[in-house]
C-alpha positions as CSV (number, residue, x, y, z in Angstrom):
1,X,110.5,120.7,102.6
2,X,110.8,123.2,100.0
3,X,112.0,127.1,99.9
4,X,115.5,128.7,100.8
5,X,118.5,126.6,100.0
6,X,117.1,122.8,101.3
7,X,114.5,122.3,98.2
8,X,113.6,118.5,98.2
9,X,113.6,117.6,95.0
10,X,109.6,115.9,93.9
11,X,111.3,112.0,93.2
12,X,111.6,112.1,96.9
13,X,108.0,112.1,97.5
14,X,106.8,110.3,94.2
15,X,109.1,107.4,94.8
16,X,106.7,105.7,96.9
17,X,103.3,107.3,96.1
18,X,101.2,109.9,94.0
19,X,101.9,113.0,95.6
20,X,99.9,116.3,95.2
21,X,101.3,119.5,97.2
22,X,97.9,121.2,97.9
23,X,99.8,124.0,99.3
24,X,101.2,126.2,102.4
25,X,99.3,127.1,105.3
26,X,102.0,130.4,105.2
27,X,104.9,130.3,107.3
28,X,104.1,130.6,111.6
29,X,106.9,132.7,113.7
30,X,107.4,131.0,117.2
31,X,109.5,132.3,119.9
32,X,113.1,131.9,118.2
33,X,112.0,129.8,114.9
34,X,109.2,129.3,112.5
35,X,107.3,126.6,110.9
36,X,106.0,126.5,107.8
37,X,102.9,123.6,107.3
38,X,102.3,122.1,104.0
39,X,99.3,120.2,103.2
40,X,99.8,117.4,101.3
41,X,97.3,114.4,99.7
42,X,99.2,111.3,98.4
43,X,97.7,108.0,97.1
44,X,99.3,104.5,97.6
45,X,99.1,101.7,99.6
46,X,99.0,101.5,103.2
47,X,102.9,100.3,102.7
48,X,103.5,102.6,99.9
49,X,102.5,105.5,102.9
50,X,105.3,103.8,105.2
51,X,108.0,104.5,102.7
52,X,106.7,107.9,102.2
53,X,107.2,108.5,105.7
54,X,110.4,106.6,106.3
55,X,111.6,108.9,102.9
56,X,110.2,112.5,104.7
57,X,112.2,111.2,108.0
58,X,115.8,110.5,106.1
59,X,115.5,114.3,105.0
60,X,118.2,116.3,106.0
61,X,116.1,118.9,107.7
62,X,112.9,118.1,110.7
63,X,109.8,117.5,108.9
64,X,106.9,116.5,111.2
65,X,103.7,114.9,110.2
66,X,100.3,116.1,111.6
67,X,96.9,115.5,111.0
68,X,96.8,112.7,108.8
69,X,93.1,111.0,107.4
70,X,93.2,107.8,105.3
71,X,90.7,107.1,103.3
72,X,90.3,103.9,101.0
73,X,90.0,104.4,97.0
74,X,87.8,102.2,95.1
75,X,88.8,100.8,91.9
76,X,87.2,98.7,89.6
77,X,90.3,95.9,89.9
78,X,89.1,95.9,93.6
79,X,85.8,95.0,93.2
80,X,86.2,92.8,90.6
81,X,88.9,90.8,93.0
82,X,86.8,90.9,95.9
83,X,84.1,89.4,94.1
84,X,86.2,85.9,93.2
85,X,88.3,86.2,96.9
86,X,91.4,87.0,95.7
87,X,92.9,90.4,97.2
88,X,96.4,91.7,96.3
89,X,96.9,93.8,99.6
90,X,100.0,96.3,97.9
91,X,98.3,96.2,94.2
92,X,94.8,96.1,95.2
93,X,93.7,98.0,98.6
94,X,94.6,102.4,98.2
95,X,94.5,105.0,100.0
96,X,94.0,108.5,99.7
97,X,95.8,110.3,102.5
98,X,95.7,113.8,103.2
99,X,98.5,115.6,106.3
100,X,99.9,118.4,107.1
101,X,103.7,118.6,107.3
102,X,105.6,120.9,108.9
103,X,109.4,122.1,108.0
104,X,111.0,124.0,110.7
105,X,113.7,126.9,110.4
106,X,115.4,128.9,113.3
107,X,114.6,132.6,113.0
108,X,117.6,134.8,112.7
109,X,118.8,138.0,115.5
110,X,116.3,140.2,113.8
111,X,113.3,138.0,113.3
112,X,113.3,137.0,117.0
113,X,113.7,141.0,117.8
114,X,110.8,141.6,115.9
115,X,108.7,138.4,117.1
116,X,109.4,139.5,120.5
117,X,108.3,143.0,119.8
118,X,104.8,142.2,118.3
119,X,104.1,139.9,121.0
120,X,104.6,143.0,123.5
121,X,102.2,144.8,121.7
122,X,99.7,142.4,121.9
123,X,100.2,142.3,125.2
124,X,99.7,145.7,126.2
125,X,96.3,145.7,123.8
126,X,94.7,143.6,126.6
């Protein structure tokens, strides 16, 4: 997603919605890589979300998308709209939706080494 030499540049995400990065849940060593979660809140329309996800799965490295909550903005051109029956689904009807994605990296000779290490450690604690 972003950091090291894969930065995706921001007209990737903005292209189909209003994106805020809220930020990094700090990078988590597995076995023999790590993954490093992003939270993320973005505001469109329910279709505006698909091509936000159709964008994050075109990137050239795995993104994954977790824990995702929509919840439906209220505008003024909404109610006004409702009240004559006339609803513009795309212009109309937002969400605000809040995920978590996660950018994955393999861990290099010395990372796992050191991964594998700590884990001993804990183990012998118990």
């Amino acid at each position: 997603l972003v950091g090291g030499g894969n930065r995706v540049p921001y007209s990737t995400w903005l292209h189909w919605c209003a994106c805020i990065i809220v930020g990094s849940g700090g990078e988590v060593r597995k076995e023999f890589y790590a993954e490093l979660p992003v939270n993320i809140k973005v505001t469109g329309s329910y279709h505006d979300f698909g091509g936000f996800a159709t964008g994050v799965a075109a990137l050239p490295r795995i993104v994954t998308i977790h824990n995702i909550n929509m919840t439906p903005v209220k505008s003024k051109a909404t109610e006004k709209n409702k009240s004559i029956g006339v609803y513009d689904y795309d212009k109309d009807i937002k969400l605000t939706i809040t995920l978590v994605a996660k950018t994955y990296r393999y861990l290099d000779q010395d990372e796992i080494s050191s991964t594998r290490k700590k884990k001993k450690k804990k183990r012998r604690r118990r």
